[in-house]
Every structure is written in C-alpha cells, then in structure tokens.
C-alpha positions in Angstrom: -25.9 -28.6 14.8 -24.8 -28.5 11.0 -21.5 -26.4 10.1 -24.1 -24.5 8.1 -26.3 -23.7 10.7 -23.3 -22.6 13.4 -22.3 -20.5 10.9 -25.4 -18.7 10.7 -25.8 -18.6 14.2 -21.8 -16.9 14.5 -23.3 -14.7 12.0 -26.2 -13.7 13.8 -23.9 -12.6 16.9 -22.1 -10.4 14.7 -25.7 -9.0 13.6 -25.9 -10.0 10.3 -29.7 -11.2 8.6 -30.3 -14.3 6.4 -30.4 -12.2 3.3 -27.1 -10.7 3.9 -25.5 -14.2 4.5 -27.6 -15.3 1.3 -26.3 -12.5 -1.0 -22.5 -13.3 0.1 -23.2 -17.1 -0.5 -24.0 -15.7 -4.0 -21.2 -13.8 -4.3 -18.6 -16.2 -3.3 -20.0 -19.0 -5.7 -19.0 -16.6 -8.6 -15.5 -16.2 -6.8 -14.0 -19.8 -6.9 -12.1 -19.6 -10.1 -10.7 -16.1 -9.6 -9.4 -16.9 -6.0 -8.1 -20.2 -7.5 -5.9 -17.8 -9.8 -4.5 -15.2 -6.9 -4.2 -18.5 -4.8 -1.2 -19.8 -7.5 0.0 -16.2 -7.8 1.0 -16.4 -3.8 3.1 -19.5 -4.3 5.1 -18.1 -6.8 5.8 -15.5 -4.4 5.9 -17.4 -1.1 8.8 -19.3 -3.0 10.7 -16.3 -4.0 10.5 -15.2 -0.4 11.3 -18.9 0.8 14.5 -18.7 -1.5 15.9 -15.4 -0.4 15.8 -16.5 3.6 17.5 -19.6 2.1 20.1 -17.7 0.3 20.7 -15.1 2.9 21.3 -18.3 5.9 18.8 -16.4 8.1 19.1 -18.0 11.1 17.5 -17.6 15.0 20.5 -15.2 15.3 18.8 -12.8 13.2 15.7 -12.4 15.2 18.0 -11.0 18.4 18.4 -7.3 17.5 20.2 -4.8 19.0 20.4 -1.6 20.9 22.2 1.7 21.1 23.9 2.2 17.9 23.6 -1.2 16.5 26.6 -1.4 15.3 27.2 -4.7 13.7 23.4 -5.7 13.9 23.7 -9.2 11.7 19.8 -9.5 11.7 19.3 -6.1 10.6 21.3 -6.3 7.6 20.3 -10.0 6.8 17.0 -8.7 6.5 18.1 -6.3 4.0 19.9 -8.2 1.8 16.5 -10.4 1.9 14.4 -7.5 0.5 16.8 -6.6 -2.0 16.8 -10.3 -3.3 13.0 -10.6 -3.2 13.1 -7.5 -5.2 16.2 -8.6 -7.7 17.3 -4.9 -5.9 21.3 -3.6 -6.1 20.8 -2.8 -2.0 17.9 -2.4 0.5 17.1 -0.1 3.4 14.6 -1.8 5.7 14.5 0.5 9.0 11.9 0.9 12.0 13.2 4.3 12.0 11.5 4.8 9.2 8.5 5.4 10.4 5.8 5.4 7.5 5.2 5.3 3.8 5.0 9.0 3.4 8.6 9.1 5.2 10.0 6.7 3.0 9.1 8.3 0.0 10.1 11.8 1.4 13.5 10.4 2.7 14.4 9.0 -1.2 12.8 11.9 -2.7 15.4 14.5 -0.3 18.3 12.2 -0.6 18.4 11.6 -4.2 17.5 15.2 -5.0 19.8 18.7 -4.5 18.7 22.0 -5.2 18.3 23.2 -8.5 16.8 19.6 -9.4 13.6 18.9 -10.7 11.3 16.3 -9.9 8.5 15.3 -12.3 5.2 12.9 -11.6 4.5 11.0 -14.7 1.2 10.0 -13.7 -0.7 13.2 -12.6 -1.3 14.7 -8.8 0.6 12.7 -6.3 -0.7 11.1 -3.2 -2.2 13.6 -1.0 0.5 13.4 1.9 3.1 14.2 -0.8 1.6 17.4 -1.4 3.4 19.0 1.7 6.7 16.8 1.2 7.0 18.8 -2.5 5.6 21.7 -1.9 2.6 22.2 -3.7 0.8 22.8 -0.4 3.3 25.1 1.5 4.9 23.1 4.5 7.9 23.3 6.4 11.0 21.6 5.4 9.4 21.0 1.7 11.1 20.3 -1.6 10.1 23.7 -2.4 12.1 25.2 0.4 15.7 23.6 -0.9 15.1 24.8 -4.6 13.7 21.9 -6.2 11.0 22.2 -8.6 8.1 20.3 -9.2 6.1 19.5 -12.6 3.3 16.8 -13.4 2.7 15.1 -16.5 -0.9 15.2 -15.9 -3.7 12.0 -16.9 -5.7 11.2 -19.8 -9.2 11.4 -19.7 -9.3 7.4 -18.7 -7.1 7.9 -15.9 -4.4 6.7 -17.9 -0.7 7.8 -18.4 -0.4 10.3 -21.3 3.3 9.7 -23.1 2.7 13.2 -24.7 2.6 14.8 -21.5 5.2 13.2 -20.0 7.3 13.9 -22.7 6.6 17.9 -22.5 7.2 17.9 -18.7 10.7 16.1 -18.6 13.1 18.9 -19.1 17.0 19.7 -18.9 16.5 19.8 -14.9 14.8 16.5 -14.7 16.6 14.7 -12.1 13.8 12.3 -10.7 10.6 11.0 -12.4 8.0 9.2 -9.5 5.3 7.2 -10.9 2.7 6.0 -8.3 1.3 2.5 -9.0 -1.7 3.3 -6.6 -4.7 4.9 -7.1 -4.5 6.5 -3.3 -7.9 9.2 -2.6 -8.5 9.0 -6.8 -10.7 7.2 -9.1 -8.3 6.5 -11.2 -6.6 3.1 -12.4 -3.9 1.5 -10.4 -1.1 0.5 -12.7 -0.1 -3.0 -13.6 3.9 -3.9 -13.6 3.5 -3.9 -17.5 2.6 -0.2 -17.6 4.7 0.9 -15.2 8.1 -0.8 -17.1 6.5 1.1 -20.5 6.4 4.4 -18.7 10.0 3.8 -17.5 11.5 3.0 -20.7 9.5 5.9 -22.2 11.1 8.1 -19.3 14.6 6.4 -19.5 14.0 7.3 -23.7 14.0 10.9 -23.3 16.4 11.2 -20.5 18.8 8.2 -20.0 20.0 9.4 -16.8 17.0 10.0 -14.7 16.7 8.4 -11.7 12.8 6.8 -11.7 11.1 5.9 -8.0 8.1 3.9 -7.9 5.7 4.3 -5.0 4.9 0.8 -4.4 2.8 0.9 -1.7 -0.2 -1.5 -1.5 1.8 -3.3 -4.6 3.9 -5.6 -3.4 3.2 -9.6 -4.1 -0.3 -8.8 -6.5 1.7 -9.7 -9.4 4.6 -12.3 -9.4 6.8 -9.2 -10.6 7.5 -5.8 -8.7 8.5 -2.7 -11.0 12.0 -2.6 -10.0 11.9 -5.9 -12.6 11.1 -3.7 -15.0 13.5 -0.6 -14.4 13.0 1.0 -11.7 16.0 2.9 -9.5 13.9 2.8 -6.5 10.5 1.1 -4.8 9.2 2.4 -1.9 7.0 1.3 0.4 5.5 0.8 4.1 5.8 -2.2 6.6 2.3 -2.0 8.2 1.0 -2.6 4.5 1.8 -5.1 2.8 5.2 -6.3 3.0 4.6 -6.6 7.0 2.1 -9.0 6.8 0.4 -7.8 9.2 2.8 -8.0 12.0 5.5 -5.2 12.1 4.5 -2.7 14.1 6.4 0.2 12.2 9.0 0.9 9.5 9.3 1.4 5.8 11.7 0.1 3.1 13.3 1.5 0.2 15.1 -1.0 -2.4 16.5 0.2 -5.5 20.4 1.0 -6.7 23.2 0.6 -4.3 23.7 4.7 -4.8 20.1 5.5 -4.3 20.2 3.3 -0.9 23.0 4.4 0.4 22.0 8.5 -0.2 18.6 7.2 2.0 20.8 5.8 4.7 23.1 8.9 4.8 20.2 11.0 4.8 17.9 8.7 7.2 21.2 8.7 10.1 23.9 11.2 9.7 26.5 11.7 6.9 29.6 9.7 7.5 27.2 6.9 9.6 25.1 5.6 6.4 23.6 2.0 7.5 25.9 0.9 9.8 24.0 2.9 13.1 20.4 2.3 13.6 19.3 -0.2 15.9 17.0 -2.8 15.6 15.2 -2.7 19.0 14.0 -6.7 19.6 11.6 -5.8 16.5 13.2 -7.9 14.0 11.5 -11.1 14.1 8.5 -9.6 13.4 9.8 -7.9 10.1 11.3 -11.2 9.6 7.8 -13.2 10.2 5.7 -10.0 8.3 7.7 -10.6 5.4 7.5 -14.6 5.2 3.8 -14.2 5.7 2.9 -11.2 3.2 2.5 -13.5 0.0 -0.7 -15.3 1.5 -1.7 -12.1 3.4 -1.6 -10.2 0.7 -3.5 -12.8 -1.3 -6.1 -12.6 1.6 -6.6 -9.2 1.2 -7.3 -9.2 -2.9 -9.1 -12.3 -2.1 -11.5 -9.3 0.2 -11.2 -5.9 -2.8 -12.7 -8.5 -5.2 -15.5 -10.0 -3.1 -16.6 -6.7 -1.9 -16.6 -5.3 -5.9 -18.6 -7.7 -7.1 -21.0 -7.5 -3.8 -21.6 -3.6 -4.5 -21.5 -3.3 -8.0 -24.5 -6.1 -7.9 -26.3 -3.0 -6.4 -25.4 -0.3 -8.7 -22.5 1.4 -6.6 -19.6 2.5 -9.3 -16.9 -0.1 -8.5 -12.5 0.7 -9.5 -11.4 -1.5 -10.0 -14.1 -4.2 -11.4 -15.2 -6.9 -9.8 -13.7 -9.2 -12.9 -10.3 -7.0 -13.5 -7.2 -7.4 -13.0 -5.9 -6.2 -9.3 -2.3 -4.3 -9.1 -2.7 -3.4 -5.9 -5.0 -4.4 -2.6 -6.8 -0.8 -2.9 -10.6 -1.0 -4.1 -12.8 1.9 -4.5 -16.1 1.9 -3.7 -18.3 5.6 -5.2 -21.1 6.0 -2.3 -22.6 9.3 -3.2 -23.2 10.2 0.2 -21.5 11.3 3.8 -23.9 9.1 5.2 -23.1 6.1 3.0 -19.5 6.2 3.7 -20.1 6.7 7.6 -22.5 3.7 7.5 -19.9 2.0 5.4 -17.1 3.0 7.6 -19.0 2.0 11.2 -20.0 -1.5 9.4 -16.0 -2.6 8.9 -15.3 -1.0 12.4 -17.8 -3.0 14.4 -16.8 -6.0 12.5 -13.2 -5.5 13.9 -11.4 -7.9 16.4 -10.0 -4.3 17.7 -12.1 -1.6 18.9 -15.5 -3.1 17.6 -17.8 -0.7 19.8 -16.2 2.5 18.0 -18.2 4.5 16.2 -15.5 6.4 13.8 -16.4 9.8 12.8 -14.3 12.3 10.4 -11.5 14.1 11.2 -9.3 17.2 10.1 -6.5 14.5 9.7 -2.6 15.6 9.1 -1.3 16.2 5.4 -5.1 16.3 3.9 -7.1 19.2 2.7 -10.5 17.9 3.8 -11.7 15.8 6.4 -11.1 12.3 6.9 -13.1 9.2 8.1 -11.4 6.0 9.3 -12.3 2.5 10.2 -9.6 1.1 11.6 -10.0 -1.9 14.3 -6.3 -3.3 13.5 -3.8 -5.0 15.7 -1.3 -2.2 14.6 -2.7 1.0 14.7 -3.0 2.5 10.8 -2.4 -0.8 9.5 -3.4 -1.2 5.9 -2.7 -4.4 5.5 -5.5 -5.1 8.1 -9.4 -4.6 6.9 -9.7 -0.8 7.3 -11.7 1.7 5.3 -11.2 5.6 4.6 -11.9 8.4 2.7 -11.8 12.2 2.2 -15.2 13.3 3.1 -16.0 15.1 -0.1 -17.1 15.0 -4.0 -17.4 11.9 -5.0 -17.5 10.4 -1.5 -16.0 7.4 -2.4 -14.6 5.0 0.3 -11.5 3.2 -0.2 -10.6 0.2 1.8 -7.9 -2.6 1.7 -6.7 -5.7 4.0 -7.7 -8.6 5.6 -5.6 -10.4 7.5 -7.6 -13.7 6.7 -10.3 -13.8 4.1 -12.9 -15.0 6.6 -12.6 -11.8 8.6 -12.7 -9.6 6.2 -15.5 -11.1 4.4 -18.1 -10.6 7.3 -16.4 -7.2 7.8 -17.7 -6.2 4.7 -21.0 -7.7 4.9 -21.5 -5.8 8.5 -20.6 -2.7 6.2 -23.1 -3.8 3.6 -25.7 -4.9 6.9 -24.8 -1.2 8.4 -25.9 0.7 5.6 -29.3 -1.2 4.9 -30.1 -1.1 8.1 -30.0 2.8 8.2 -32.1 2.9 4.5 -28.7 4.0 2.7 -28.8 1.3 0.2 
C-alpha cells in the first residue's frame, strides 16, 4: 500500500469522501510558502524562549513544586522571571490560582484600579465576559460596585481604532486604558503589535501617566514581538491558550511593570503576602514544558486559521481574517448564516476530536454571555483554546470562531470533517 493510498484509507475511517480529501490537497498546495513564513517566525521565538530558560538556570529543581503556602517555591518564581524575560517584562505573575483569562484580566483590572478611577477601552465593546467584570451588565462584585467608571472609545466603520474617539473618551479620571488585540465574538480586525504600540503612544500622548493593559490572549508568539515591546504596562493572558502549549491544565499570567505585578499578587493572595504564598501544586513542569512548546504550537495552530480561510472562502463563506493576511492572533472567523451551519460546523470539529469524538455539542445558556452558546471542544484540557475547538454565540451573523491545533495534521482533518459535516447535511 502507497503512503497516498493509507492516507486515504485513514481518511475514510474518519468519514471523509475523495472530494473532500481532493479539495484540501488543493488547498494545501497554495499554502507552502505561507507556512514556510510562520515556520521561521517560530524559531525566532522558540530561541527567545530557549534563551530565557538559559538565562534563568532552570533546572530539574524547578519542576518539583510545592505545597501549603509555598513559601520559598524556586520553580515557581523561576518560571516567572522566565515570562517576564520572554516578554522583556519589569516582573511576572504566572499562578495556577489564577484560574482563567477572564480572571486575569479582572484581577489587573481591580488591582490597578481604586474608586473614583476610570477605565476606558480604546478599541470599542470589550470581550463579552468583561461585561460583568465592569459593569456594563450588572453583576456582583463589578467595577461598577467600587465606583469605577467605565467609557469606550468606540470603532470605525472598518473595525478599526478611531484616534478621535479615543481622544474624546480619555478624561481627567483616566486611570487605565485596555486595548484588546483579539477580535473575541466580533467581526472585527484583530490588531497587529504595530497598531497596538500606535494606539499606546497616542494614549500615553494625551495622558502620560496612564497605566495601558493589553489583553493578549490568543496573541502570544504570532508575531516575533508582544505589545509590552511596544509600551504596554501590562499583557494578560491565559495558560490553556497559547502560552500553555497545550499542556497546563489551568492558570493565567500577567507580565507588565514591577508595580502593576506586585498590586495583582497583593490582590490575587492577601495584602502583606504578595507572591511569596501560593503554591505550586506538582503542576509546574507542565507550565514549564507548555511554555517551551508554545512557539511551534502556536505555529500549528495559524498553520490551521489559514488553511481553513482559504478552504471556506473558496466557497463563498465571508472569511476574518483572509486567507492571504496577516494573522495577529490564532482566532479565525468564519460568517455561516445559519444555526444549522454553525451546529454542522461545530459537530464536524467535535467528531474529529481525539477527546469526546461521539459528542454531539448543542448550545447552551453559557456563564458571562447574553445569548446562547455552542462549543466544540474534544481537548485534552477541558476549554482549551489552544486545542482545535470551535464556538460561537448563537445569533446575527452566526458566525463560528475557532482556534488551535495542537499539531497541524489534526487539525486539518478536523476541519475537513467540519467542511464533510455540513455537506453531508445539504448546508453548503
């Protein structure tokens, strides 16, 4: 038996036709020099990693962790004086106890804020978790509640920053600007590093001493630069995207200004106890590992977005970003028109998962939304977004939004079972 013809047999198993497998043949052909390009901008970054285990002296010591308090926990701080050097960051918190992205962001938001304060997004409605952490959706515990206010520069009709209205929304009270370099549940642009460093010097123009956070989630390692390169106080982000590589379980990180850290750890443990409590829990070599591995995992995943663009704007389905753009973060968008599209869509990834294949996933009322949501999610840590998963708010446009791949193979044939799925139900 040929390679070729065990592949199509592999494929058939995972029930996909010849035309599918053509079509992706297709596809990847077009792919070789773009992949070529995210391939050399992974080795920049694997050796920026490389150097700052080097530099830090991480050693086996570091993988051992601790329990209790964790007082003294040499891993646990090795590991953050890592991420602040991969970042070219003052300080870094880098805690399981953080315990997602939306914490993470709300723990530097209600640290680095007091009331009276204001906090402004330069780039329009926030992510749609934040809405409850600021108080735009009444929530317990909100921004709201502790007397900080809340104003939004809002897009231009391209989905682009507007200077003008950032400019009219900074006031006297401006203590925080956030800028989010993801698209999230919009059809917007993400923004590259370059925009978001022309934002923050616009910003830092107007109000030298505001402090600027950037959401980095689904950011980190697409470009060979992060945006606290280019000015940022703080950069935020998850560990089950992609700085975990795909292999912590849990945890968030914040990296920024020694001050901005240090009001996250005081606010993360207790006043007085800062980062020296907060055990690691046998979990470290895994953050350790994640971290090493992200640069090529991350690659992986843009290495998916862009094959599955180009795939579905071939048939006419409104692609953000382009197959042929530039990619700022692992996110791609995918406009399906229809509840059933994005179900079909949804069950394709899902049965194409080396996790919970035989799910059908269905939508869900699910916490911090405002609509129902549908998930695909077969991933070795559950929520992952650094593994192939799809979701989406189940409304106008019905657009799906998926991310990941832990290896490019994978997610491939995960989204040619999604493409399979739908023309087998006549939703193409």
């Amino acid at each position: 038996m040929t390679l070729q013809e065990n592949i199509l047999k592999q494929a058939a198993l995972l029930g996909l036709d010849a035309e599918t497998l053509s079509l992706g043949e297709e596809v990847m052909a077009s792919l070789k020099e773009r992949f070529q390009t995210i391939d050399g901008v992974a080795e920049i970054n694997q050796l920026k990693v490389l150097n700052a285990f080097r530099k830090n002296k991480v050693s086996e010591a570091c993988m051992l962790g601790t329990t209790g308090y964790g007082y003294n926990d040499i891993g646990r701080d090795t590991l953050e004086a890592v991420y602040a050097d991969i970042f070219h960051t003052e300080d870094a918190l880098v805690r399981p106890q953080i315990t997602c992205g939306t914490h993470a962001l709300a723990l530097a938001l209600m640290s680095n804020l007091r009331p009276g304060d204001e906090l402004v997004s330069a780039v329009g409605k926030p992510y749609d978790t934040l809405e409850e952490v600021i108080g735009i959706r009444p929530s317990k515990g909100s921004l709201a509640e502790y007397g900080i206010t809340y104003r939004q520069a809002d897009l231009d009709d391209k989905g682009m920053p507007d200077y003008e209205n950032i400019r009219q929304a900074i006031t006297e009270k401006t203590k925080l600007v956030t800028i989010q370099r993801s698209k999230g549940y919009q059809t917007r642009p993400s923004y590259s590093v370059e925009e978001i460093g022309k934002i923050i010097s616009f910003v830092k123009e107007i109000k030298p001493d505001v402090l600027v956070m950037v959401d980095n989630c689904y950011g980190e390692f697409v470009e060979t630069i992060e945006p606290s390169d280019v000015g940022a106080d703080m950069i935020v982000g998850s560990l089950i995207k992609n700085p975990g590589g795909g292999l912590a379980p849990i945890g968030g990180y914040i990296a920024g200004k020694k001050e901005c850290v240090e009001n996250a750890a005081f606010r993360l443990t207790s006043p007085g106890l800062g980062k020296e409590v907060g055990a690691s829990l046998g979990i470290l070599k895994d953050f350790y590992q994640g971290i090493f591995l992200s640069p090529d995992v991350t690659a992986n995943a843009l290495k998916t977005s862009i094959f599955a663009a180009t795939l579905f704007e071939r048939l006419g389905y409104p692609v953000l970003p382009l197959g042929t753009e530039e990619r700022h973060d692992i996110i791609q968008a995918i406009t399906l028109g229809s509840r059933e599209r994005m179900e079909a869509f949804c069950t394709g990834i899902q049965a194409a998962s080396p996790v919970d294949s035989y799910v059908t996933p269905e939508p869900w009322d699910m916490p911090g939304y405002d609509s129902q949501v549908i998930m695909a999610a077969g991933a070795f840590v559950s929520g992952s977004s650094i593994e192939l998963s799809a979701d989406g708010p189940i409304k106008e446009p019905y657009a799906v939004y998926f991310q990941g791949g832990l290896t490019f193979h994978s997610a491939k044939y995960g989204i040619l079972k999604a493409y399979q799925t739908m023309k087998d139900r006549n939703l193409l």
